[in-house]
gemmi code that builds the backbone of each chain (N, CA, C; Angstrom):
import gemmi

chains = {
    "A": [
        ("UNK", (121.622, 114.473, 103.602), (121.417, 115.695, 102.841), (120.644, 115.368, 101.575)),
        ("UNK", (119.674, 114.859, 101.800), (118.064, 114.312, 100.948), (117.610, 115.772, 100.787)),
        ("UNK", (117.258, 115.749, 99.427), (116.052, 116.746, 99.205), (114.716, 116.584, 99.617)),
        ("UNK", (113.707, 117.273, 100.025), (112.076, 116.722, 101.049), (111.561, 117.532, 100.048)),
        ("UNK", (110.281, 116.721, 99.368), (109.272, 116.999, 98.794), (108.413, 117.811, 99.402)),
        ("UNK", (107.756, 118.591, 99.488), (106.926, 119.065, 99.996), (105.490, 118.637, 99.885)),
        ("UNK", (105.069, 117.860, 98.444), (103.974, 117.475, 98.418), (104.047, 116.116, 98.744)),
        ("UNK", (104.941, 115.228, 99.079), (105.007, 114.156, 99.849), (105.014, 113.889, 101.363)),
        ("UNK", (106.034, 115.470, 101.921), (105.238, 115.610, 103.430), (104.411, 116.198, 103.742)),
        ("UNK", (103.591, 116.660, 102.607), (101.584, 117.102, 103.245), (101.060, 115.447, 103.360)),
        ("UNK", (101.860, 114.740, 102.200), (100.903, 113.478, 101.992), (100.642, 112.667, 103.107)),
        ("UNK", (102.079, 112.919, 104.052), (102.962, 111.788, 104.808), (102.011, 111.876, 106.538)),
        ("UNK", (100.824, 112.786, 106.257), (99.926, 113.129, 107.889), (98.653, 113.577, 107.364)),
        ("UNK", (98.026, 113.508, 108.312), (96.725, 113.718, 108.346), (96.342, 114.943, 109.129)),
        ("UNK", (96.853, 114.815, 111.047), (96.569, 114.932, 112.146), (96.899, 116.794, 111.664)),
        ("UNK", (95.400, 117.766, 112.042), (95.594, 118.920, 111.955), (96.361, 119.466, 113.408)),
        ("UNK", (96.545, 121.321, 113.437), (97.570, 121.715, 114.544), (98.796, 120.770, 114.931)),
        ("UNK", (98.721, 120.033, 113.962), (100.875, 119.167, 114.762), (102.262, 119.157, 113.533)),
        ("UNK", (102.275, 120.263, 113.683), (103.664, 120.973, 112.905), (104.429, 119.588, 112.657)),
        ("UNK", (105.239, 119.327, 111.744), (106.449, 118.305, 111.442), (107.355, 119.060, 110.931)),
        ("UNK", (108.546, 118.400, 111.152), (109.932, 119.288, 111.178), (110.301, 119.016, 109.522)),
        ("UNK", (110.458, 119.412, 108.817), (110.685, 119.233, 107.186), (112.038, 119.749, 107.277)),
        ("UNK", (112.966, 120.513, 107.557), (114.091, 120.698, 107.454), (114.496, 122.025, 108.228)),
        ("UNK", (116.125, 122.130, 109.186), (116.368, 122.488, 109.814), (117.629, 122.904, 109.215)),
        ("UNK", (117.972, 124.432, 109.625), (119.085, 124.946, 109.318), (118.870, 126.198, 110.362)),
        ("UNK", (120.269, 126.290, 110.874), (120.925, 126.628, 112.340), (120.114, 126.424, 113.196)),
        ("UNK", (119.586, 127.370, 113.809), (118.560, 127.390, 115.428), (117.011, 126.706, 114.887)),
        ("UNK", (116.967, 127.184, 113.658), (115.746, 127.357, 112.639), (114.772, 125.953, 112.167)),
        ("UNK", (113.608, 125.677, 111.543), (113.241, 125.010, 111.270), (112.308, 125.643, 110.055)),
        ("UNK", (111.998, 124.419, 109.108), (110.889, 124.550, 108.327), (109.475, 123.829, 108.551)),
        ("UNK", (108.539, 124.088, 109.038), (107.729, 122.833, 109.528), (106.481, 123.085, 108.283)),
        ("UNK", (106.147, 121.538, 108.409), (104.971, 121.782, 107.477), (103.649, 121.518, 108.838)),
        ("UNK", (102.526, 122.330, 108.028), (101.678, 121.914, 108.785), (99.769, 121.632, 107.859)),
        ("UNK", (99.107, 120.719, 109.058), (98.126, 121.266, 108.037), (96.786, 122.050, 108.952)),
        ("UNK", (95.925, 122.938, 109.033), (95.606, 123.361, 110.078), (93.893, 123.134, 109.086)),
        ("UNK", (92.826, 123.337, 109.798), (91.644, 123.370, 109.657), (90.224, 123.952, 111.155)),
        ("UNK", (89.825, 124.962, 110.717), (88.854, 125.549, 111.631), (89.751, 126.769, 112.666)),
        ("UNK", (89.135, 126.501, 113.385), (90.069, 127.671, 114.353), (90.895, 127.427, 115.508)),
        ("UNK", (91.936, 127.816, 115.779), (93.040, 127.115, 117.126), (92.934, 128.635, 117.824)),
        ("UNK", (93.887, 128.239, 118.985), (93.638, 129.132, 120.161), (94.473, 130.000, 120.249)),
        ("UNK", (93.645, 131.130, 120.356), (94.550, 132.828, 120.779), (95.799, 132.354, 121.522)),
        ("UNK", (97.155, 132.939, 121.440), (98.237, 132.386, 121.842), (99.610, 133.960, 121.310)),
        ("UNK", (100.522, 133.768, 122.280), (101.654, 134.846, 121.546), (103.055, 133.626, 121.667)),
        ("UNK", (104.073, 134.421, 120.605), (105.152, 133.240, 121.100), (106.396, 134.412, 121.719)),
        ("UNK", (106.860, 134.770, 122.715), (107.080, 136.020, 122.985), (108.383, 136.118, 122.983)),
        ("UNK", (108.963, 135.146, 122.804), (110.585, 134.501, 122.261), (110.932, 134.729, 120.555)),
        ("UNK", (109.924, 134.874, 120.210), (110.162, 134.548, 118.375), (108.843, 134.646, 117.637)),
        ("UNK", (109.897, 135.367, 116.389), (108.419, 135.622, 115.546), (108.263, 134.272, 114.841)),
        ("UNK", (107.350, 134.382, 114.293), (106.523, 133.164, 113.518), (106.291, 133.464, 111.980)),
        ("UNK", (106.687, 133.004, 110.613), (106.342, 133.177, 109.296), (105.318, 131.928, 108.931)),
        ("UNK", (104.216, 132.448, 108.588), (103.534, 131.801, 108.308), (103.509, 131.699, 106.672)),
        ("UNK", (103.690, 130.702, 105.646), (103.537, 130.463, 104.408), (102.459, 129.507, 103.712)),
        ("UNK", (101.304, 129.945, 103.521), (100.186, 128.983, 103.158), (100.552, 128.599, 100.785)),
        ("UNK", (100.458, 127.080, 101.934), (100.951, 126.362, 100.332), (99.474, 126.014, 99.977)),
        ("UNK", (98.488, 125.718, 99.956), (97.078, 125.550, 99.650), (95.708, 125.769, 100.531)),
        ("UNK", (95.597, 126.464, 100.538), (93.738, 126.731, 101.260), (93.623, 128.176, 101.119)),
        ("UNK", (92.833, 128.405, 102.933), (92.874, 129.949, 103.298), (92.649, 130.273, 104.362)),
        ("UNK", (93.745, 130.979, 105.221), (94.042, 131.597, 106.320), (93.752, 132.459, 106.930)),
        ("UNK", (93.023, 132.681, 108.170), (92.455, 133.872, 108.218), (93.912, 134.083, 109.768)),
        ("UNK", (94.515, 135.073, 109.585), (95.056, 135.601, 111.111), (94.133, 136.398, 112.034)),
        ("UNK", (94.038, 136.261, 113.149), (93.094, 137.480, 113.643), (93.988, 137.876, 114.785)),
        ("UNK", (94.110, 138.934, 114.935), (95.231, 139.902, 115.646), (94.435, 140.589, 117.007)),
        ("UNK", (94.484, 141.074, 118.220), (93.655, 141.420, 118.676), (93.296, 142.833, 118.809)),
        ("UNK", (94.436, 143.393, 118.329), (94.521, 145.167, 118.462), (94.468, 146.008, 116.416)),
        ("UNK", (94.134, 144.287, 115.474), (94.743, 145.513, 114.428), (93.408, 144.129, 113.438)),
        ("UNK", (93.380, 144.855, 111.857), (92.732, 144.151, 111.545), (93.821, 142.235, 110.930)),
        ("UNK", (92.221, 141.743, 110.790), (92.880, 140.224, 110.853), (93.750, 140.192, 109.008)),
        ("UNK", (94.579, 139.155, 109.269), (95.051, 138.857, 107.915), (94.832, 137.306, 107.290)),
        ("UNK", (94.045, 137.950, 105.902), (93.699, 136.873, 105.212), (94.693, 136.329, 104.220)),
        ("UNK", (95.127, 135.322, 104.299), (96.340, 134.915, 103.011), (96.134, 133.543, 102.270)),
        ("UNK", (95.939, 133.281, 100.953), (95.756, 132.680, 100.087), (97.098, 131.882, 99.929)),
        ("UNK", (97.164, 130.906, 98.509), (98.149, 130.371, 98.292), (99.186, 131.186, 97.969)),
        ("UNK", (100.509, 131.053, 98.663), (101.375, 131.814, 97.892), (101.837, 132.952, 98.734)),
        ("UNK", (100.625, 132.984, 100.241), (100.960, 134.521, 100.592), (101.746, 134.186, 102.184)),
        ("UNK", (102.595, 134.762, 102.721), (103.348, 135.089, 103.399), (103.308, 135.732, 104.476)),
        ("UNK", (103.254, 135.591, 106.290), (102.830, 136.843, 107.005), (104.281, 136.199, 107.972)),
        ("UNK", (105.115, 137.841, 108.540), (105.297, 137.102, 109.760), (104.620, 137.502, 110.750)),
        ("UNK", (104.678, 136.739, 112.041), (103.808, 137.303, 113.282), (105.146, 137.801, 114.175)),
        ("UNK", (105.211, 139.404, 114.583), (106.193, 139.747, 115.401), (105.848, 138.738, 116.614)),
        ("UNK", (107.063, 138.658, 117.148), (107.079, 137.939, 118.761), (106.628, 138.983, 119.515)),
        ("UNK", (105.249, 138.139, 121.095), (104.764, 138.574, 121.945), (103.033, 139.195, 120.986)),
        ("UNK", (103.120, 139.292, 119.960), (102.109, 139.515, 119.268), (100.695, 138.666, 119.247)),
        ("UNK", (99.589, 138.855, 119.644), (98.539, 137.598, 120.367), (97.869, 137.758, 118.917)),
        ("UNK", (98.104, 135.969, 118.881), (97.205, 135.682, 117.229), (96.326, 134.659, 117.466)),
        ("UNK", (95.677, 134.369, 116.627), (94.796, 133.191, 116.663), (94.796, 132.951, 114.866)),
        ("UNK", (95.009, 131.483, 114.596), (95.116, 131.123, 113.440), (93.692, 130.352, 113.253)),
        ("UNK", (93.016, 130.942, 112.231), (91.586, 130.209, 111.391), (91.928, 129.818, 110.098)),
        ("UNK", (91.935, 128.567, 110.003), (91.709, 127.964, 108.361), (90.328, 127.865, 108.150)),
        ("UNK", (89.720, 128.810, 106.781), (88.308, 128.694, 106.383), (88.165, 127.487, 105.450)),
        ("UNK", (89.191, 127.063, 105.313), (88.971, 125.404, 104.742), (90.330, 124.681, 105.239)),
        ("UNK", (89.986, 123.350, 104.818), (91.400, 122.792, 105.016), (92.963, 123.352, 104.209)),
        ("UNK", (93.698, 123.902, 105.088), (94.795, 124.470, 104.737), (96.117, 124.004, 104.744)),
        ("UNK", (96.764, 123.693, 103.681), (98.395, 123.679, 104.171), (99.289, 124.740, 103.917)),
        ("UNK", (100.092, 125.050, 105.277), (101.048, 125.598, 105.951), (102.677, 125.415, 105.970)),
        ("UNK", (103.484, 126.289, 105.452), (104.890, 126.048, 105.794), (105.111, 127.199, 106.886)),
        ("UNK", (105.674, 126.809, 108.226), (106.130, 127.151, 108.999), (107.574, 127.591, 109.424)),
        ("UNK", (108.089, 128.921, 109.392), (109.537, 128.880, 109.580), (109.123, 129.970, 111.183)),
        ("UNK", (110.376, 129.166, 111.785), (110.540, 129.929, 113.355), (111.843, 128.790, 114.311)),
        ("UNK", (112.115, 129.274, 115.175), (113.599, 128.301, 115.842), (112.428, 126.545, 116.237)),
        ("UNK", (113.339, 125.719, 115.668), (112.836, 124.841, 116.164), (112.189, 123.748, 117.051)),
        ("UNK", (112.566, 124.281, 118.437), (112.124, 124.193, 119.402), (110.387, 124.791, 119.619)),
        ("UNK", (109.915, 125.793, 118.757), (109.171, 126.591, 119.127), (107.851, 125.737, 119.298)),
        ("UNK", (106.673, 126.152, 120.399), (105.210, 124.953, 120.375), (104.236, 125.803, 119.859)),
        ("UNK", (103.833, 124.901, 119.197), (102.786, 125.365, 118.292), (101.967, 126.723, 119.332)),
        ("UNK", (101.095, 126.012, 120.444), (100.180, 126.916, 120.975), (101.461, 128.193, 122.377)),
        ("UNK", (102.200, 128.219, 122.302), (102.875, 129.229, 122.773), (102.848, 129.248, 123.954)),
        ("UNK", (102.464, 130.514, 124.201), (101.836, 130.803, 126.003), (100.630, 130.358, 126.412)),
        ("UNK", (100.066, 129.797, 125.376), (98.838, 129.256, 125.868), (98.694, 128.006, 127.052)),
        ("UNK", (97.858, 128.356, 127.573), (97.827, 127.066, 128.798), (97.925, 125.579, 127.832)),
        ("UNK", (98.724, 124.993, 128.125), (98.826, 123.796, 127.587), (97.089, 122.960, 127.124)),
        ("UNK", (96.949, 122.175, 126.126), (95.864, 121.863, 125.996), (95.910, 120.515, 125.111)),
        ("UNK", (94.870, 119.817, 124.495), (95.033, 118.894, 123.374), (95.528, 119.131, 122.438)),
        ("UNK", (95.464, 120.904, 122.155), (96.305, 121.241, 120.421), (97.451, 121.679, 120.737)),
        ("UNK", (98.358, 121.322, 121.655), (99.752, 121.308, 121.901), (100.195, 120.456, 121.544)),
        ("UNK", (101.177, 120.502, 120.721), (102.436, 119.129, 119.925), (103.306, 120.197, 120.087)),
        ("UNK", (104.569, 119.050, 120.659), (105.730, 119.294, 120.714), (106.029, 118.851, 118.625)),
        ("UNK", (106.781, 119.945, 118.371), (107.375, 119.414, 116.966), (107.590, 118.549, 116.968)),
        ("UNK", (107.401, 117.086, 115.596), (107.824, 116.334, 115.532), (109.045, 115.976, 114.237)),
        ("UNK", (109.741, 115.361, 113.629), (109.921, 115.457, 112.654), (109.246, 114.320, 111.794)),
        ("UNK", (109.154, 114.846, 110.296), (108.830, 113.774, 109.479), (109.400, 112.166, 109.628)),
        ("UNK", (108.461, 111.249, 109.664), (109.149, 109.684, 109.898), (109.149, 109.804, 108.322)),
    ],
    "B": [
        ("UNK", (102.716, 144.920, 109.124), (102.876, 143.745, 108.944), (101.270, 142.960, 107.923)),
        ("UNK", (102.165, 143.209, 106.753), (101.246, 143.041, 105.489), (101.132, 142.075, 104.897)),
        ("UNK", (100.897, 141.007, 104.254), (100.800, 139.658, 103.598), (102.138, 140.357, 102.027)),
        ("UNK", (102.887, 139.000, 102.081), (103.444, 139.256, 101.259), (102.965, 138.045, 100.264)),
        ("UNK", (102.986, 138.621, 98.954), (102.859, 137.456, 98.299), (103.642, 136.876, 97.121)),
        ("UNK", (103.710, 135.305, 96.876), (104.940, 135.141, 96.538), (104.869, 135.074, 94.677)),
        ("UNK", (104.186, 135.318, 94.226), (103.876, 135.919, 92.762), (104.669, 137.042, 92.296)),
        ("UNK", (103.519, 137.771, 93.160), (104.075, 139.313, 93.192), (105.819, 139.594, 93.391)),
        ("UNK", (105.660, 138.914, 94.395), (107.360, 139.531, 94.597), (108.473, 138.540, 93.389)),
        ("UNK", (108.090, 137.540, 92.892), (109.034, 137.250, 91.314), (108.653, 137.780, 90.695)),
        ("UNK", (107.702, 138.270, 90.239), (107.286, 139.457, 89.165), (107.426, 140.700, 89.087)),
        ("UNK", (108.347, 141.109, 90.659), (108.735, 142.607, 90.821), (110.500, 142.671, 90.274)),
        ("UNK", (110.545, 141.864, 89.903), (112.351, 141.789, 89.198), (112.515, 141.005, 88.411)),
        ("UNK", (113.465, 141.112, 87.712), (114.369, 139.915, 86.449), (115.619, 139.484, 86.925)),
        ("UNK", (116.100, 140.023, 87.380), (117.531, 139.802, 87.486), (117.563, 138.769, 88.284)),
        ("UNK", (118.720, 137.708, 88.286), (119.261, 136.753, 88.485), (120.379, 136.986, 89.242)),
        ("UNK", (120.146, 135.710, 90.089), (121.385, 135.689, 90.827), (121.265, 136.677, 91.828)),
        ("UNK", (120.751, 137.580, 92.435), (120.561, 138.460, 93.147), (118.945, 138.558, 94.271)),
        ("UNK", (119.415, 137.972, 95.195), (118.147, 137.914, 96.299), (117.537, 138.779, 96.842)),
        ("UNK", (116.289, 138.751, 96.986), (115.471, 139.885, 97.158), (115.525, 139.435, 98.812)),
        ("UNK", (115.159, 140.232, 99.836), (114.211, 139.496, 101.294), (113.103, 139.832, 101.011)),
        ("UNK", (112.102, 139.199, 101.130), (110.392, 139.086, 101.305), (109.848, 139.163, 102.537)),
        ("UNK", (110.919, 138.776, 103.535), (110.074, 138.439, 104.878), (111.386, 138.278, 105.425)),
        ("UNK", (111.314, 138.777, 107.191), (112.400, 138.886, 107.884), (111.911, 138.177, 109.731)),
        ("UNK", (112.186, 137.147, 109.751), (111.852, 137.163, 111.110), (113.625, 136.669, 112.122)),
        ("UNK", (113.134, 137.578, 113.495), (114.446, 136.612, 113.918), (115.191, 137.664, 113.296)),
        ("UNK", (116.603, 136.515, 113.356), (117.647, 137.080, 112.645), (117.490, 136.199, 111.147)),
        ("UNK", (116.809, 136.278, 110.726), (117.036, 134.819, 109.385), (116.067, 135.987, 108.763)),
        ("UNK", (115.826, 135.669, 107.037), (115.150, 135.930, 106.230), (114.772, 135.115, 105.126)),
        ("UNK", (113.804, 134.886, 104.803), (112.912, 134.284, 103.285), (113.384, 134.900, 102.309)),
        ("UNK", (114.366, 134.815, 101.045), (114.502, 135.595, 100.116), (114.145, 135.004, 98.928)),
        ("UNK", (113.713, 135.716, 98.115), (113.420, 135.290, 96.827), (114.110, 135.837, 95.794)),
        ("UNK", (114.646, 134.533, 94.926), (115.984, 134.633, 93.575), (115.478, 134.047, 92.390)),
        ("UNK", (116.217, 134.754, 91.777), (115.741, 133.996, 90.275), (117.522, 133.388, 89.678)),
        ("UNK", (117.206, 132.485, 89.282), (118.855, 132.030, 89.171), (118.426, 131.412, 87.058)),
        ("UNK", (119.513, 131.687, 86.435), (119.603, 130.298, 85.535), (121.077, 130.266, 85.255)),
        ("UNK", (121.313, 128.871, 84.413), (122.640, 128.955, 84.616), (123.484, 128.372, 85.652)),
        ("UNK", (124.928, 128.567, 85.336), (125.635, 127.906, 86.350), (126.077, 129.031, 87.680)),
        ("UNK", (126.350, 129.197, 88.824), (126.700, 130.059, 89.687), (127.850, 129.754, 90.032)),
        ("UNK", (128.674, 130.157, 91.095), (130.093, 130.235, 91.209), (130.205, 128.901, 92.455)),
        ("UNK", (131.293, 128.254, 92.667), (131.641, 127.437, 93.967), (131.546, 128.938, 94.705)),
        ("UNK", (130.786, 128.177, 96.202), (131.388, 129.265, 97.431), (130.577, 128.150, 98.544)),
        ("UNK", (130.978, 128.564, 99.786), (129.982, 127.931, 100.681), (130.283, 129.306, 101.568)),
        ("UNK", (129.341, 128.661, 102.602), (129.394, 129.645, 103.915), (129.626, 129.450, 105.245)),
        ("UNK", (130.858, 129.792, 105.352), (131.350, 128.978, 106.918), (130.723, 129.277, 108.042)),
        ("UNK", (129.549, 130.459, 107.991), (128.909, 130.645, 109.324), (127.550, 130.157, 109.617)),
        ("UNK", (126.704, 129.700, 108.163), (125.626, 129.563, 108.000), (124.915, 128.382, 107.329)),
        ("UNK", (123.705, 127.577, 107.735), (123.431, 126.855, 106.840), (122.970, 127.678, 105.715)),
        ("UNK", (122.412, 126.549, 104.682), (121.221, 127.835, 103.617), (120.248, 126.623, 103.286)),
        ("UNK", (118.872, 127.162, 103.351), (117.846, 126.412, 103.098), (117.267, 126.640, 101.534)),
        ("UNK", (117.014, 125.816, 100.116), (117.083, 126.153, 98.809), (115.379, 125.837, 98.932)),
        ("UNK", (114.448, 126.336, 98.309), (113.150, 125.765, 98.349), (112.865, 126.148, 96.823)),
        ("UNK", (112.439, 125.008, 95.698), (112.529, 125.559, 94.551), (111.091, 125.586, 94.251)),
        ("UNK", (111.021, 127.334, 93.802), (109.533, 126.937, 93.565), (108.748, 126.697, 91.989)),
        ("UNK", (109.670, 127.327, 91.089), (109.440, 126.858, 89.713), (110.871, 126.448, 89.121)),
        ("UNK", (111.153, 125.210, 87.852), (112.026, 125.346, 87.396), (112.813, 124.008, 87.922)),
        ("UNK", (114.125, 124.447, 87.409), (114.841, 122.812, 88.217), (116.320, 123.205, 88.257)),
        ("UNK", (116.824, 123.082, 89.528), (118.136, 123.081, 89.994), (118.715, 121.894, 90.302)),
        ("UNK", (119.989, 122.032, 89.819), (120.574, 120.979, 90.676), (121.839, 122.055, 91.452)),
        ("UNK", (121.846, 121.329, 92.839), (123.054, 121.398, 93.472), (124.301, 120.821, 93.316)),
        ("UNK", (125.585, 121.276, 93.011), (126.306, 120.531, 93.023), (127.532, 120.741, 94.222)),
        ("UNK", (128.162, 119.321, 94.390), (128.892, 119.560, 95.569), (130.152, 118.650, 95.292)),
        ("UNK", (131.339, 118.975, 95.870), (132.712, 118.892, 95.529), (133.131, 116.945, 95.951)),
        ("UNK", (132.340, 116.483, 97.080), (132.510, 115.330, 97.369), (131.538, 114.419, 97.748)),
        ("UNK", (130.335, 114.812, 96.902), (128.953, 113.922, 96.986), (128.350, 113.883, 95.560)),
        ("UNK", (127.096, 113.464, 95.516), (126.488, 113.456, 94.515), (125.236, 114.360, 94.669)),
        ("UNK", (125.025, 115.171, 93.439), (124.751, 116.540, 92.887), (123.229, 116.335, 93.829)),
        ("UNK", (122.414, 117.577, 93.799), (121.179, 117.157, 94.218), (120.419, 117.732, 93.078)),
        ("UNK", (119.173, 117.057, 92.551), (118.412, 117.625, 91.926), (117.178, 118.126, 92.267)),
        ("UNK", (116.472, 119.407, 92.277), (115.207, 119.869, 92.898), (114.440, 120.430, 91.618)),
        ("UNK", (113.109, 119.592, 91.782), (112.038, 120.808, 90.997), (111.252, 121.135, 92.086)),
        ("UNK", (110.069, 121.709, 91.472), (109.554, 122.637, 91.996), (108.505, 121.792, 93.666)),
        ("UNK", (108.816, 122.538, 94.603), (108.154, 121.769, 95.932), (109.578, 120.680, 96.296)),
        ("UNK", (110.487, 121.048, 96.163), (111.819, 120.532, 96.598), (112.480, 121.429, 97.249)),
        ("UNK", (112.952, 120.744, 98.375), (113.590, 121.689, 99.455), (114.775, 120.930, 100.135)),
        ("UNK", (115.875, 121.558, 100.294), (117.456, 121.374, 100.600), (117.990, 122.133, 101.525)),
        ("UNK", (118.788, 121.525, 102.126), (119.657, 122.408, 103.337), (121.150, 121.937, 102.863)),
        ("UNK", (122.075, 123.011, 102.774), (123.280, 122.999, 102.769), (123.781, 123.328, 103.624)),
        ("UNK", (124.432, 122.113, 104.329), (125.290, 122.894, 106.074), (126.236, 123.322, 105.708)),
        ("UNK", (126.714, 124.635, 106.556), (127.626, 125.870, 106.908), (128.841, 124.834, 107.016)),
        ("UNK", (129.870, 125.755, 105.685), (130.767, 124.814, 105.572), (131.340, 124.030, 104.151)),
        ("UNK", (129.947, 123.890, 103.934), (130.255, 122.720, 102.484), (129.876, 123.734, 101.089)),
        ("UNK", (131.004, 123.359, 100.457), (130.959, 123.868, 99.538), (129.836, 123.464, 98.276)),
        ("UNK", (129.768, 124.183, 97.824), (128.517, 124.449, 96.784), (128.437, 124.540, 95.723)),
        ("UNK", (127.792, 124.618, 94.267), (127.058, 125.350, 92.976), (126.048, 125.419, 92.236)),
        ("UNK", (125.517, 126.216, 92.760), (123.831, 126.120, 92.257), (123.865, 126.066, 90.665)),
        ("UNK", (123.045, 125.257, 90.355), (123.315, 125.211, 88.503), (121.328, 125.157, 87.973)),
        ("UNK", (121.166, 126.478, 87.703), (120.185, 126.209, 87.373), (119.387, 125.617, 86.143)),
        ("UNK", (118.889, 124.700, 85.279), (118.824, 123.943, 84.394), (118.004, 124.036, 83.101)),
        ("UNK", (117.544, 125.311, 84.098), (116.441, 126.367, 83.025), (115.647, 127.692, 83.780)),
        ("UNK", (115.411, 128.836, 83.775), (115.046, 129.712, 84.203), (114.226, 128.810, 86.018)),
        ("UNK", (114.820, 129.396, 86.847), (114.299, 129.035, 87.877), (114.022, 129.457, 89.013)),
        ("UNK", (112.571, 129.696, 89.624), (112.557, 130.639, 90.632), (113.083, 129.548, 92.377)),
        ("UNK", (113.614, 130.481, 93.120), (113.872, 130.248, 94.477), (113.485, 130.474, 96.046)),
        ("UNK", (113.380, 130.158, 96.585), (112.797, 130.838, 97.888), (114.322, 130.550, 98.885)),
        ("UNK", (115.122, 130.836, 99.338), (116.550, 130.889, 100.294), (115.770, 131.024, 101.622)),
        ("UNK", (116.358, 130.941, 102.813), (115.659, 130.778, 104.041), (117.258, 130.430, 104.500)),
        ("UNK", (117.969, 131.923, 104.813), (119.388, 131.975, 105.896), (119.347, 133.565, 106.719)),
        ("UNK", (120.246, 133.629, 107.393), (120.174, 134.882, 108.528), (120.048, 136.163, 107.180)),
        ("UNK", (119.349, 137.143, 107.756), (119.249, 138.046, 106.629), (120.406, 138.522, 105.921)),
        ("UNK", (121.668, 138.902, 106.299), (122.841, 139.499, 105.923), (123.750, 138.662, 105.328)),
        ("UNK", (123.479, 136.942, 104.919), (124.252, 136.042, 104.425), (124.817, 136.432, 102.723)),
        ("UNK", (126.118, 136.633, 102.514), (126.067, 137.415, 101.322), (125.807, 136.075, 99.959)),
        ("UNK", (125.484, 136.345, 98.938), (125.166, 135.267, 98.354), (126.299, 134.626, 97.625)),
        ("UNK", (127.287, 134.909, 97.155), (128.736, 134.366, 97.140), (129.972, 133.758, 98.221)),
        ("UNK", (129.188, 133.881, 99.413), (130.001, 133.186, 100.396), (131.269, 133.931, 100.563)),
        ("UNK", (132.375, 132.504, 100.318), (133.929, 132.890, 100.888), (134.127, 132.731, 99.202)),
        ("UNK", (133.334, 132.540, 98.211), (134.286, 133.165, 97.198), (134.380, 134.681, 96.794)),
        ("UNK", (135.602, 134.637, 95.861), (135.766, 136.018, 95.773), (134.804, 136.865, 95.207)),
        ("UNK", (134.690, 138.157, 95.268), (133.621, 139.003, 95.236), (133.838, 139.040, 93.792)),
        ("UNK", (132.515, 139.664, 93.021), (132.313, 139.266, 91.331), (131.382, 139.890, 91.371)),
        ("UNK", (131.469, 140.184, 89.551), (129.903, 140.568, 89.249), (128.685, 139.846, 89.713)),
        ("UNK", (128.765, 138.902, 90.445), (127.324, 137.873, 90.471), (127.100, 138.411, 92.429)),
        ("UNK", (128.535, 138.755, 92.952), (128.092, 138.990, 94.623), (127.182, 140.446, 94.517)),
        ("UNK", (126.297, 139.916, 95.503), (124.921, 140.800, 95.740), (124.582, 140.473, 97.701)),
        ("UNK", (124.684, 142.094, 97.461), (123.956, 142.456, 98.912), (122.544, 141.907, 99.053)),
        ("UNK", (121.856, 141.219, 99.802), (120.521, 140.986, 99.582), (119.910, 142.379, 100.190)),
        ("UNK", (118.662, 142.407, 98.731), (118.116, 143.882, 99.128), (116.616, 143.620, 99.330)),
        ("UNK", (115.986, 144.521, 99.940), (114.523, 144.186, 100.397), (113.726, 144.749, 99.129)),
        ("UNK", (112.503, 144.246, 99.273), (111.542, 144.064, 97.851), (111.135, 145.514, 97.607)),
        ("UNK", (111.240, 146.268, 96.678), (110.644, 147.713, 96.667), (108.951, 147.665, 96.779)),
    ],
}
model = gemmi.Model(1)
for chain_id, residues in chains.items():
    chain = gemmi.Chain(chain_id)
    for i, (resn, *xyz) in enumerate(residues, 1):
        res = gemmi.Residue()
        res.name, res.seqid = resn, gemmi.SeqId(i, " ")
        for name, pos in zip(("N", "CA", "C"), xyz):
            atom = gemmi.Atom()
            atom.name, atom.element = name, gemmi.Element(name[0])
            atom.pos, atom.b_iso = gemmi.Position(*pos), 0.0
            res.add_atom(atom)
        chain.add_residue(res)
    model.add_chain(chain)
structure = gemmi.Structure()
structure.add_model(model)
structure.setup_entities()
């Protein structure tokens, strides 16, 4: 029952799209992430997704509504079954809350930007 | 489903000790508190609680360990169960991350400081 820095686990990776587990409470997780350019249209149809951008800028793009742009500081959740596609217009870091089990790319056909969560070493 | 942002929503209240929700996914919610001061022992026998401090400096204290201290980009999980006291060390903002309906006094007795968590106007 360590307190986790947050600016020590952005420090602690490099590798963009691969969520790390920063801390877990009940079903739940906090993941950090760091994302850059654009990843693949995807829904998670089990669970919504909160996306929390700690530095860059995020573009959401939704397919039925307009996209959401969020800066440092700003907050979205994505209802579950909801088809998103996440764009970082620069290099971005991400706090992730959703059940911990959850994969990054969802329903998407499995691909290279699939990571199973890992946790911080 | 609007970008929330996390400025805005500490700057939409003063009051202490009393959690706002910002964001609801799931059954869990993101709330945002402003605490200073010492708070009451309580824990919560059904729930963890996740502390994420975002300005300011808390320490946790706990009945049979040693205290935790968080500034700002410090993040804590208290498992469901263990008793608690948030002591804040100077005006300090919070981000909480437990099921939305977790009351913020736990199993202690109800007081001027227990608060329904209410959503952000």
């Amino acid at each position: 029952m360590e307190p986790v820095n947050l600016d020590e686990s952005f420090a602690s990776f490099d590798e963009t799209w691969a969520p790390r587990i920063a801390a877990e409470l009940n079903d739940h997780a906090v993941k950090v992430a760091k994302f850059d350019g654009e990843f693949v249209w995807h829904a998670h149809d089990e669970t919504d997704e909160l996306f929390l951008v700690r530095d860059g800028r995020l573009r959401i793009e939704f397919r039925d509504r307009d996209d959401a742009d969020l800066g440092p500081g700003d907050l979205l959740v994505v209802p579950r079954g909801v088809e998103h596609r996440p764009v970082a217009l620069e290099p971005t870091e991400v706090l992730l809350v959703e059940p911990t089990e959850t994969l990054n790319t969802g329903d998407a056909a499995e691909s290279d930007l699939t990571h199973d969560p890992e946790r911080l070493s």
